[in-house]
C-alpha positions as CSV (number, residue, x, y, z in Angstrom):
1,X,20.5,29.1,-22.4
2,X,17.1,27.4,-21.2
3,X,15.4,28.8,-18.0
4,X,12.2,28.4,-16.4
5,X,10.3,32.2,-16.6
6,X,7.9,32.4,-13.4
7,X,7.4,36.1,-13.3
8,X,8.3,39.7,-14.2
9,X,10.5,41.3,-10.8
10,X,8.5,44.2,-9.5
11,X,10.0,47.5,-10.3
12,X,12.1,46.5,-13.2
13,X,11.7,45.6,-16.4
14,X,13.5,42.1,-16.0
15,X,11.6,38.9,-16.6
16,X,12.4,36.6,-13.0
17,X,13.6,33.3,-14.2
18,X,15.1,30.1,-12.7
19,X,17.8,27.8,-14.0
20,X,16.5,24.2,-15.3
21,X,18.2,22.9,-12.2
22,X,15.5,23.9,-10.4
23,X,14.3,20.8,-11.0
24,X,16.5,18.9,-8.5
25,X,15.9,21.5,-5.9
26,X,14.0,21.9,-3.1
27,X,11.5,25.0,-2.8
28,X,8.5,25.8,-0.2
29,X,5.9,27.6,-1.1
30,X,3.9,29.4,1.3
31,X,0.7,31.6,1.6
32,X,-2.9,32.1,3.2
33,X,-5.4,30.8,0.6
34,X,-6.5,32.3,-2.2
35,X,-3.7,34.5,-2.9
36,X,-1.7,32.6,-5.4
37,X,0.2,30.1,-4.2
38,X,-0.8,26.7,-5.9
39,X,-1.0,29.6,-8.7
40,X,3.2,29.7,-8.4
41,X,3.8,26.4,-8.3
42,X,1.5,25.6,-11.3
43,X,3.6,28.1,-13.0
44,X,6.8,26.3,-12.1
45,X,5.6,23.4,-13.5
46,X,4.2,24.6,-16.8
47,X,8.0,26.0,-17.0
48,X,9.1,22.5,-16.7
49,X,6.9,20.0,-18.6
50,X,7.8,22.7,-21.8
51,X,11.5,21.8,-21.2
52,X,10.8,18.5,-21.2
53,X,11.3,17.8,-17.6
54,X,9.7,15.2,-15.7
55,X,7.4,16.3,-13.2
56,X,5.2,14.8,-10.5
57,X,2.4,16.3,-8.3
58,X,0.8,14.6,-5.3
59,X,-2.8,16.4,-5.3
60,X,-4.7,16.1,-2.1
61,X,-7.9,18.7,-3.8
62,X,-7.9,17.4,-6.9
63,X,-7.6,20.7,-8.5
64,X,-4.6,20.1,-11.1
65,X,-5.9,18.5,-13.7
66,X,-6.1,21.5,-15.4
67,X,-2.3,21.4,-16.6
68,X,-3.7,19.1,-19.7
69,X,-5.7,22.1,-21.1
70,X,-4.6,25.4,-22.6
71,X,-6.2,28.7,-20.7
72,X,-9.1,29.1,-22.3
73,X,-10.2,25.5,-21.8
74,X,-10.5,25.3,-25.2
75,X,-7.3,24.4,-26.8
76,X,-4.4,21.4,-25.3
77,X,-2.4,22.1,-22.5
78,X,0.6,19.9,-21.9
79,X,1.0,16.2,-21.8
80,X,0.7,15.0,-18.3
81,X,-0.9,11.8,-17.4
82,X,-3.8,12.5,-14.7
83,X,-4.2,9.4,-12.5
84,X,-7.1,9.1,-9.7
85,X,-9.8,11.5,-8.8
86,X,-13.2,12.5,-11.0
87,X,-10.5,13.7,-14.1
88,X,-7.9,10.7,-13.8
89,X,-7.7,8.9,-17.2
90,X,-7.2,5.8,-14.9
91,X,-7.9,5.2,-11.6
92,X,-5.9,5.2,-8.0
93,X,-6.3,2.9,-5.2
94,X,-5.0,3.1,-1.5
95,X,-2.4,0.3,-2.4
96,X,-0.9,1.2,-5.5
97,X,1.9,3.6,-4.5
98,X,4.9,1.4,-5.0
99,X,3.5,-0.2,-8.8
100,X,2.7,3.8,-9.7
101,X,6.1,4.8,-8.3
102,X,7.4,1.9,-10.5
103,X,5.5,2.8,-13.7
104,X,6.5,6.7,-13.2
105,X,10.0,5.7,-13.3
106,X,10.4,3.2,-15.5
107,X,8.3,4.8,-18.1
108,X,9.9,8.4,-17.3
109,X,6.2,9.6,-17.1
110,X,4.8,12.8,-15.5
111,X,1.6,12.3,-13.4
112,X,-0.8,13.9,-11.2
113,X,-1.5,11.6,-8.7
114,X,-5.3,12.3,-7.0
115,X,-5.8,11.1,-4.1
116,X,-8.6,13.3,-2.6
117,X,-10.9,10.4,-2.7
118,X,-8.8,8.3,-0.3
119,X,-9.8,8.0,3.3
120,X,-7.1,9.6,5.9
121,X,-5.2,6.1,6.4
122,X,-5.7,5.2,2.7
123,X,-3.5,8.6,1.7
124,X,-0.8,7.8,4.2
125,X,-0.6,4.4,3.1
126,X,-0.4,5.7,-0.7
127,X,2.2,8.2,0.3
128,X,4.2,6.2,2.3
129,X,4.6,3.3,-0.3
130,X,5.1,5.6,-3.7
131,X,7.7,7.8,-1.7
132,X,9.5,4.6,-0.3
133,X,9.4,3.2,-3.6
134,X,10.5,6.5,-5.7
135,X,13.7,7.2,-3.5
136,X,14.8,3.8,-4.2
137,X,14.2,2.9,-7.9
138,X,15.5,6.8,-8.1
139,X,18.7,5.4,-6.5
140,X,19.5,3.1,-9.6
141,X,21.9,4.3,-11.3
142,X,19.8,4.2,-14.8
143,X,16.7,5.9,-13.5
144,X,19.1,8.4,-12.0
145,X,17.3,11.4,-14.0
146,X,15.5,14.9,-12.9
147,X,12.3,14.4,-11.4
148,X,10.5,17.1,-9.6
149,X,8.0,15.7,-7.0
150,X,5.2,18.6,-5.8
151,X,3.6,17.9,-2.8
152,X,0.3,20.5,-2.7
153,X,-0.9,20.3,0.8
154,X,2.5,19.4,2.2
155,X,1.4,19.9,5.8
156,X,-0.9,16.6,5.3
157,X,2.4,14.4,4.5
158,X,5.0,16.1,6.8
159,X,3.1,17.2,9.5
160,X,4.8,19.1,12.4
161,X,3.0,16.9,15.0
162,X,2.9,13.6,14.2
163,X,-0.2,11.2,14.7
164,X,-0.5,7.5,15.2
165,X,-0.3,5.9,11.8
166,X,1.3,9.2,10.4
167,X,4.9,7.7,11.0
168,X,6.0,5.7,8.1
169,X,4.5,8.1,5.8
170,X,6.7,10.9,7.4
171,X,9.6,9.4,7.1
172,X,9.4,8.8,3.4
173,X,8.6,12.2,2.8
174,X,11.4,13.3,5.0
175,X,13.8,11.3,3.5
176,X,12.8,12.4,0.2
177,X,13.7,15.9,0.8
178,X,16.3,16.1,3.2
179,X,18.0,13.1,0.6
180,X,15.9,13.1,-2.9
181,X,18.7,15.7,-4.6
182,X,21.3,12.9,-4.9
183,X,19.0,11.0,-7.3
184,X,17.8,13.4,-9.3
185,X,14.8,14.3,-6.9
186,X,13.8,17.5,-6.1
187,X,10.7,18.7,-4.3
188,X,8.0,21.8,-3.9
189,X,6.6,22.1,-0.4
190,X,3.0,24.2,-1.0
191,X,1.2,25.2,2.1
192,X,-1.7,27.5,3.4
193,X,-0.3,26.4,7.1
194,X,3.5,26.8,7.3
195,X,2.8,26.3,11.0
196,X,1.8,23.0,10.2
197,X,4.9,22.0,8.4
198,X,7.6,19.7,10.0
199,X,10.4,22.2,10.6
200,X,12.8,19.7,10.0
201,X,11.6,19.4,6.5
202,X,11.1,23.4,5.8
203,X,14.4,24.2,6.7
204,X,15.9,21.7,4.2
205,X,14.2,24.2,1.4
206,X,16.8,25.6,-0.8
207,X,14.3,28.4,-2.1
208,X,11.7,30.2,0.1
209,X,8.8,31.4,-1.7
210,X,6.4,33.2,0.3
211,X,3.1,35.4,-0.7
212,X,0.7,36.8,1.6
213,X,1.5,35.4,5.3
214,X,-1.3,36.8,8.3
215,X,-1.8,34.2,10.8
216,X,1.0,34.9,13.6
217,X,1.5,31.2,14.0
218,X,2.4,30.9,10.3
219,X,4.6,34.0,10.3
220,X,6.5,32.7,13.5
221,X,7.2,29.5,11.5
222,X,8.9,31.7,8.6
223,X,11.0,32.7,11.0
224,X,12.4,29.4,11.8
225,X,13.6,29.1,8.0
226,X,15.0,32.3,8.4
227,X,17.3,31.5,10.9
228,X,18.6,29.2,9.1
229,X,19.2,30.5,5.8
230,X,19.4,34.8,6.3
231,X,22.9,35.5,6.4
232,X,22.4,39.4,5.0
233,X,20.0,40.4,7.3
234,X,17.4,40.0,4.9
235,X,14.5,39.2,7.3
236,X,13.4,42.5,8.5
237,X,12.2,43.6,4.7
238,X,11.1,40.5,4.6
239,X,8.5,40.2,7.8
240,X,7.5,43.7,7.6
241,X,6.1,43.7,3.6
242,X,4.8,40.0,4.0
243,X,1.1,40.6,5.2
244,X,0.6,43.0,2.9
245,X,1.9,41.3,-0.3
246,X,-1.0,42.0,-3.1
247,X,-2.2,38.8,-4.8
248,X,-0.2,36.9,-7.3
249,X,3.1,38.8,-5.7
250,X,5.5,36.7,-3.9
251,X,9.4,36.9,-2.4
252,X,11.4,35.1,-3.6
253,X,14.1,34.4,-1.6
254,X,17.3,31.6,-2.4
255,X,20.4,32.5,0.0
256,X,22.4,30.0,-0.9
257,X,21.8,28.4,-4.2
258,X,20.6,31.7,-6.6
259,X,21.7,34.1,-3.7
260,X,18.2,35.9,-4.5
261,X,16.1,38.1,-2.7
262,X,13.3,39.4,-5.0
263,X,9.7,40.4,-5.0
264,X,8.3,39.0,-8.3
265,X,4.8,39.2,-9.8
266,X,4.1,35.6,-11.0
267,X,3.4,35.5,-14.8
268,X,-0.3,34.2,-15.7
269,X,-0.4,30.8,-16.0
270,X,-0.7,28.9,-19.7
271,X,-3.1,26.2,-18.4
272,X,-6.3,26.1,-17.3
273,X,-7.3,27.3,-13.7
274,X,-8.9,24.1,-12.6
275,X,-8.2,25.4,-9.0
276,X,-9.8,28.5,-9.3
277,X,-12.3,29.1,-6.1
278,X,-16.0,28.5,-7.3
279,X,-18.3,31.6,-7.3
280,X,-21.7,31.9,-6.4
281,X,-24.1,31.8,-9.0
282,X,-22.0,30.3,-11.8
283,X,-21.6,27.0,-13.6
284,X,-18.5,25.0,-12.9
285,X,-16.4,25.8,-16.3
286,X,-14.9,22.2,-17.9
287,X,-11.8,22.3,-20.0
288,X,-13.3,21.1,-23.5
289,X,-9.8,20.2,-25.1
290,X,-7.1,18.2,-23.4
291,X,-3.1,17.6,-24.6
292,X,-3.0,13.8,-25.7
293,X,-1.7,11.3,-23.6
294,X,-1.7,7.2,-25.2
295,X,-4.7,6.1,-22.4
296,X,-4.4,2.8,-23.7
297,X,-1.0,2.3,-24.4
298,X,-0.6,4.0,-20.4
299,X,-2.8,1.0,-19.0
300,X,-0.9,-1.9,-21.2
301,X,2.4,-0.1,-19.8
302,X,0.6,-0.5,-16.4
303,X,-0.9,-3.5,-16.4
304,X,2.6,-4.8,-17.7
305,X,4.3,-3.0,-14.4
306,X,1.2,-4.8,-12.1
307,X,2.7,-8.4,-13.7
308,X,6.1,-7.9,-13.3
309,X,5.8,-6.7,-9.5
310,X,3.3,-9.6,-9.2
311,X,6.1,-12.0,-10.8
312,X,8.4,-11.1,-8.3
313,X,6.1,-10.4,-5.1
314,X,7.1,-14.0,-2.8
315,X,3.3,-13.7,-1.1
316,X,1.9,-14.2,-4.5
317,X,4.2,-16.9,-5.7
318,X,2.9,-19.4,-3.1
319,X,-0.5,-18.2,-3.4
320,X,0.7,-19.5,-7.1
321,X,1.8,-22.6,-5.7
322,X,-1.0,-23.4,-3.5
323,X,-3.7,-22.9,-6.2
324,X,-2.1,-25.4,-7.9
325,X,-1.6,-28.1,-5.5
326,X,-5.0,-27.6,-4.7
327,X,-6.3,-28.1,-8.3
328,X,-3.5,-30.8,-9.5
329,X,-5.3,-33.2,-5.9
330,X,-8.8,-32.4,-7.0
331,X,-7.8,-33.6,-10.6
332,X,-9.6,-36.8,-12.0
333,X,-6.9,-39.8,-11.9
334,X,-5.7,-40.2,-15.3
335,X,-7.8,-43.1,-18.1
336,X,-5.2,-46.4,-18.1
337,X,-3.2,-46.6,-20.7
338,X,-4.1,-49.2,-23.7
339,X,-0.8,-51.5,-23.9
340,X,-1.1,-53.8,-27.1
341,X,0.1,-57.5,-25.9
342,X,1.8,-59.1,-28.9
343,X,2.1,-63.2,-28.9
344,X,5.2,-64.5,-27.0
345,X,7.1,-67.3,-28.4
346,X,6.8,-70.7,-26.9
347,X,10.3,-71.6,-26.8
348,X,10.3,-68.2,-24.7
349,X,8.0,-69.8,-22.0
350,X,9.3,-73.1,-22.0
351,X,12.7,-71.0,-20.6
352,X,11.2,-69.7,-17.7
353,X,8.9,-72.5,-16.8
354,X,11.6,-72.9,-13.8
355,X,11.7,-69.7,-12.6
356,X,7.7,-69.8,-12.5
357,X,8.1,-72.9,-10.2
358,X,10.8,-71.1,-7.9
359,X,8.3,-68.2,-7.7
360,X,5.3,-70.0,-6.4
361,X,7.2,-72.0,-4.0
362,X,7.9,-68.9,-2.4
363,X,4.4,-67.3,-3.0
364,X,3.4,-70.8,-1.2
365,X,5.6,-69.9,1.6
366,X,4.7,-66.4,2.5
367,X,1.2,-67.8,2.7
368,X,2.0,-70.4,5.5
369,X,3.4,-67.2,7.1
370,X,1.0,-64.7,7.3
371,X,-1.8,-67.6,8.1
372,X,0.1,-68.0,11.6
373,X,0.5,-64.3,11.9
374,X,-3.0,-64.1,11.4
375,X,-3.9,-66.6,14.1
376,X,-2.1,-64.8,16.4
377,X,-2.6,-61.1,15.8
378,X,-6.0,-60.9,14.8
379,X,-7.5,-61.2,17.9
380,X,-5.9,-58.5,19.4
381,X,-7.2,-56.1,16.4
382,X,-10.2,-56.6,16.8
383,X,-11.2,-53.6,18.6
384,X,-9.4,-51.2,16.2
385,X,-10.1,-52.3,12.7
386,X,-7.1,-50.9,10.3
387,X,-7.9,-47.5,8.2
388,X,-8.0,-47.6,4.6
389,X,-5.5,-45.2,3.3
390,X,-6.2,-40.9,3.0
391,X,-7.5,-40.3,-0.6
392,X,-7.4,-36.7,-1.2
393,X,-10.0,-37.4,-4.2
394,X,-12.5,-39.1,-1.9
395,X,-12.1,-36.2,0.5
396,X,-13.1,-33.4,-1.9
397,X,-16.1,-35.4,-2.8
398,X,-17.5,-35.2,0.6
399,X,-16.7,-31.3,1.8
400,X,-19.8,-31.4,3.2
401,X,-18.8,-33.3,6.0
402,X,-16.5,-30.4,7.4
403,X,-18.3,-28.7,9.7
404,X,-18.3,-24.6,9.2
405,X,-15.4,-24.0,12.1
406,X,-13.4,-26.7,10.3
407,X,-14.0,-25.5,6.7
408,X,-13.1,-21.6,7.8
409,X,-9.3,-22.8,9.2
410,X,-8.4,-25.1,6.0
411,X,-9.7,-21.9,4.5
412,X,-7.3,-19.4,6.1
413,X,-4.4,-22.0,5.8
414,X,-4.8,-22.6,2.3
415,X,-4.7,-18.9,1.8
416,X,-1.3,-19.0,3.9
417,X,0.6,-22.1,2.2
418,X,3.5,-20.9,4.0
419,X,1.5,-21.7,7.7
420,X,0.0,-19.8,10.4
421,X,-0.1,-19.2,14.4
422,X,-2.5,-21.0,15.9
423,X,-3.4,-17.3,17.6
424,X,-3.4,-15.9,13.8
425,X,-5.4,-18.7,12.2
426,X,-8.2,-18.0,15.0
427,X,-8.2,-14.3,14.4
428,X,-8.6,-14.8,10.5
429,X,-11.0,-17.7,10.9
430,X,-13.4,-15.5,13.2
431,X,-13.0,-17.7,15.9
432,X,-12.2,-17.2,19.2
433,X,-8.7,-19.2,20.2
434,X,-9.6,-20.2,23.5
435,X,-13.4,-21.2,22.5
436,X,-14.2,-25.4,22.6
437,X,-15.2,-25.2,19.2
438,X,-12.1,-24.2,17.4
439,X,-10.0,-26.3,19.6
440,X,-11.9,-29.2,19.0
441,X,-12.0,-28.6,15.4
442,X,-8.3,-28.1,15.3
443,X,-8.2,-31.6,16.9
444,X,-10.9,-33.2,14.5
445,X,-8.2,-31.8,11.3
446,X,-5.6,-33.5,12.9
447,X,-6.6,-36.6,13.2
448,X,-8.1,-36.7,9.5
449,X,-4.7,-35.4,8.7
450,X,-6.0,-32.2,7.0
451,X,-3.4,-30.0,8.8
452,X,-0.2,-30.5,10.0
453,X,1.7,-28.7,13.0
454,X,1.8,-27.3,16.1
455,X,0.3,-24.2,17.8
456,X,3.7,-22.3,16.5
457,X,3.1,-22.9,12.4
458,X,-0.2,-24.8,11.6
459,X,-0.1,-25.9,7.6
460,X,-2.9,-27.5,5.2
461,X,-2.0,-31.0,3.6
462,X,-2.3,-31.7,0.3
463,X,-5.2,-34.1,1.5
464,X,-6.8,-30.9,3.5
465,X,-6.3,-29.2,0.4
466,X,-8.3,-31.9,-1.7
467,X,-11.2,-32.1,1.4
468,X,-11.6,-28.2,1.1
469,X,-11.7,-27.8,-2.8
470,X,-13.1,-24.8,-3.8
471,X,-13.2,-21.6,-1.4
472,X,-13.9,-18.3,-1.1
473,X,-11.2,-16.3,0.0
474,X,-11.4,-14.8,3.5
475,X,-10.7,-11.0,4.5
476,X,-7.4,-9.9,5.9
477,X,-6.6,-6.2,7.4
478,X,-9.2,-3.7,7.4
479,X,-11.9,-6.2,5.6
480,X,-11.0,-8.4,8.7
481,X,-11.0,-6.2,11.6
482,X,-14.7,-4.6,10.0
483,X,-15.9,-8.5,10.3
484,X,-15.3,-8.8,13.9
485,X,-16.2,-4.7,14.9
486,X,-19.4,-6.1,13.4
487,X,-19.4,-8.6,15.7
488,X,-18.4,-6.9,19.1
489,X,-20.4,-4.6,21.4
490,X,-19.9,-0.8,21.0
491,X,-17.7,0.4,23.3
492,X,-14.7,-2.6,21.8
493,X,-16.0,-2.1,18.2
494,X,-14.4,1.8,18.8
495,X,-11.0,0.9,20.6
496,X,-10.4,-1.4,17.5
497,X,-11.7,0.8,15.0
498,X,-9.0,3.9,16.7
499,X,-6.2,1.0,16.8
500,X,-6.6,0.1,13.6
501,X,-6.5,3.8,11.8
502,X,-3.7,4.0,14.3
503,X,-1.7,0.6,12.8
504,X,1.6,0.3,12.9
505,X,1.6,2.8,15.8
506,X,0.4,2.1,19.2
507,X,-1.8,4.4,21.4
508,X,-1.8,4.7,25.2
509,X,-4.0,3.9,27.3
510,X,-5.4,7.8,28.2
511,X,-5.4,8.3,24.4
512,X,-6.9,5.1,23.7
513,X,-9.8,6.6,26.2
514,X,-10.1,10.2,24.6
515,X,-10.4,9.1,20.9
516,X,-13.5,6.7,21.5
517,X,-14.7,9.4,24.4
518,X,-15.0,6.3,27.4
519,X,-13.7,7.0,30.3
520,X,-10.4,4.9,31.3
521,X,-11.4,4.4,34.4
522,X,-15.1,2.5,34.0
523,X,-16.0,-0.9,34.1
524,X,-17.0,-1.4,30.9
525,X,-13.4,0.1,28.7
526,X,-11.3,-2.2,31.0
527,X,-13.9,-5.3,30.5
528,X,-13.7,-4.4,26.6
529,X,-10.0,-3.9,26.5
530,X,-9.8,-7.7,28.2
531,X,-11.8,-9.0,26.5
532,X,-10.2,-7.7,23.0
533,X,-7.0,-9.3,24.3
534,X,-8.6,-12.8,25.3
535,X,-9.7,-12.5,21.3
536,X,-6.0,-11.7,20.5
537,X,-7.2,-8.7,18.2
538,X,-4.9,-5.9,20.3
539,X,-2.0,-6.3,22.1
540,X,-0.1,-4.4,24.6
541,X,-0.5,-2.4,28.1
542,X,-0.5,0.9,29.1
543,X,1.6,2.9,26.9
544,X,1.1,0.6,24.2
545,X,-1.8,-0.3,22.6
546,X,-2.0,-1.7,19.4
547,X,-4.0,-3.5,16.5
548,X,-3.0,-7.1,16.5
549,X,-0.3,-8.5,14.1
550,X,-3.1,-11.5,13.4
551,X,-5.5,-8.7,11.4
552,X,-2.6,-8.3,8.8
């Protein structure tokens, strides 16, 4: 029978292993640095990539890499695609979570994800979208297969004390472990801070596996997991040897699933030690030989995942839509046909000499008519000559008579073919709602019947459309809110800058104050909270201050 070996059990001769279920269950791993703890789970892993499992690590340092190279650096590890970071064989953005999540499942594929170059909110937004996205494709009932997801860092994306903008990626995680075993998912907690970690999500762990533990904090949050789990009265051996555990030792302790309680020495690992600590004085050491993994037949795969989700993502099929009204109006009105006229018969005419008569009686008729209408209604016309119809053509052919405030809302609406708020289109235009200038310009569109709509859902015409012709795309979400902070004095620049590493969440009002370090009683943070509101770029009072919904 096939088992994962992690380590010989200290005063026997037995080798420590686990059963390939493993991989569907839920373990936390916790330690001080540097004595072996990413060390264990790296082990773990190398146990199950060689059984074929599928594994998937979440790395925060960018420090496991190394599984694609044998010790020595010098011969293949094991085939694991590495994805973001200065090793990735293709590169990770802030907002491709749920199309990696996707790619990962469809395709089976073991990754390490990097995401030590993303920014604080960037991570959260990652996490929060791949681990949404992995718990439900998981749920289908033909991706319903082991997957082991290893979260290094853990304390980063289930933290005990939740910040603003922390809350959605929590809950994914959460749900992940407390629920991930029913698909297939199981999950490695690692930590240097088991303070840190959400106790509702380290008491969920199925296997405690702890190496040297100091800091009393830490120690005190062991305890909470044994509460929950000790039913031998286990914990006394346990507290007493755990500062003092050497290096590479760890307990391993499984209550309830293995019904373990063992000190084991963790094997070497097989791979290189990419997260080895640097020392002074020596080069950084580079894996010369990596275990082959199809680069280019992973980007097709992904690139064909990017398609599909784009195929089915509604935003981008009327973005679709739009482009193409926009370019089927601007379009050059078709040459006239050539229609050969053959000879008609004589006796052919000669038939329908009398309907010809009939028809310009009539035709003599509706003259007599309209030369009395125009006796009489003309004069009163006079002072408002009749339009010539809208020609969408004409219009794109003189853009340059849109002036800039007009040309920026045709430009927001015709990114948004679906409409926008009056409030929204405002925001996104860089105008200020209230302000003569975008009113009036909202007026002017009107009455050339470029838009359409009221203050509730504005939307571009096809002739708007036409008069606008080419554009340049303008920025939504952070892009936006970094256009206006670099428009605003300093003190509102910082309250939107907290609120928006804060979005979704809101802030109060003392918080609000203690983040951007103004006092919430002075002049000048009430004046700046006003007159962010008056530009409709936060909402709220009080207790809840947030980004506004128009920056997204």
């Amino acid at each position: 029978m096939k088992t994962l070996s992690i380590g010989q059990i200290e005063g026997e001769r037995s080798v420590f292993t686990l059963p390939l279920e493993a991989v569907t269950q839920t373990f936390a791993v916790i330690a001080k640095r540097g004595v072996g703890k990413t060390h264990t789970v790296v082990v773990m892993a190398e146990e199950m990539l060689s059984n074929n499992l599928q594994v998937v690590v979440i790395d925060p340092l960018d420090v496991w890499y190394g599984l694609r190279s044998g010790a020595d650096g010098k011969s293949a590890g094991l085939p694991i695609a590495v994805i973001g970071g200065e090793h990735g064989d293709i590169p990770l953005t802030a907002g491709a979570g749920a199309v990696l999540a996707d790619f990962i499942v469809e395709n089976s594929l073991s990754a390490v994800l990097v995401t030590r170059h993303l920014s604080k909110t960037e991570q959260r937004q990652f996490v929060a979208d791949f681990c949404e996205r992995l718990y439900f494709r998981k749920g289908e009932g033909k991706h319903r297969t082991p997957l082991h997801l290893i979260l290094d860092e853990a304390d980063e994306f289930c933290p005990q004390r939740l910040f603003h903008g922390s809350e959605r990626m929590f809950g994914a995680v959460d749900t992940i472990v407390r629920r991930g075993r029913a698909s297939g998912i199981g999950v490695t907690l690692i930590s240097q801070r088991s303070a840190a970690i959400n106790k509702d999500c380290l008491t969920q762990a199925e296997v405690l596996i702890a190496l040297r533990t100091i800091s009393p904090q830490d120690r005190k949050a062991v305890e909470a997991w044994i509460e929950a789990h000790d039913a031998d009265n286990q914990s006394h051996k346990f507290m007493v040897s755990l500062a003092s555990l050497p290096v590479g030792t760890a307990w391993v302790w499984s209550p309830g699933w293995l019904d373990v309680f063992q000190r084991v020495k963790i094997r070497p690992r097989r791979t290189f030690d990419s997260s080895a600590t640097p020392k002074i004085g020596s080069k950084p050491i580079e894996p010369k030989t990596l275990a082959d993994v199809d680069i280019e037949s992973l980007k097709t795969r992904l690139q064909a995942t990017i398609e599909q989700k784009k195929s089915d993502d509604p935003k981008a099929l009327r973005k679709r839509i739009a482009e193409l009204e926009r370019a089927l109006s601007t379009q050059a009105p078709a040459p006239p046909k050539i229609i050969e006229v053959q000879r008609v018969p004589q006796e052919f005419i000669a038939a329908l000499r009398p309907v010809k008569d009939s028809i310009d009686k009539l035709l003599q008729l509706a003259d007599r008519v309209n030369n009395n209408r125009e006796q009489t209604v003309r004069p009163l016309l006079t002072a408002a000559p009749r339009q010539s119809p809208v020609n969408p053509v004409e219009f794109t052919r003189r853009e340059s008579g849109l002036s800039k405030c007009e040309r920026a809302i045709l430009t927001v609406l015709a990114q948004y073919p679906e409409g926008r708020r009056k409030n929204q289109c405002g925001v996104i235009a860089g105008y200020s709602v209230n302000s003569g200038g975008f009113n009036n310009a909202l007026s002017s569109l009107r009455t050339s019947g470029f838009i359409s709509g009221v203050s509730d859902r504005l939307t571009i015409t096809v002739s708007g459309l036409g008069a606008l012709g080419d554009y340049t795309p303008l920025p939504t979400g952070r892009a936006l809110a970094e256009h206006w902070m670099s428009q605003l004095p300093k003190c509102e620049r910082e309250i939107l800058r907290v609120l928006m590493d804060a979005h979704p969440g809101s802030m109060t009002k003392e918080q609000l104050g203690e983040q951007t370090g103004y006092s919430t009683n002075s002049g000048g943070f009430n004046n700046a909270l006003s007159h962010l509101r008056t530009l409709e770029l936060i909402e709220g009072y009080g207790g809840e201050i947030k980004a506004s919904g128009n920056l997204f």
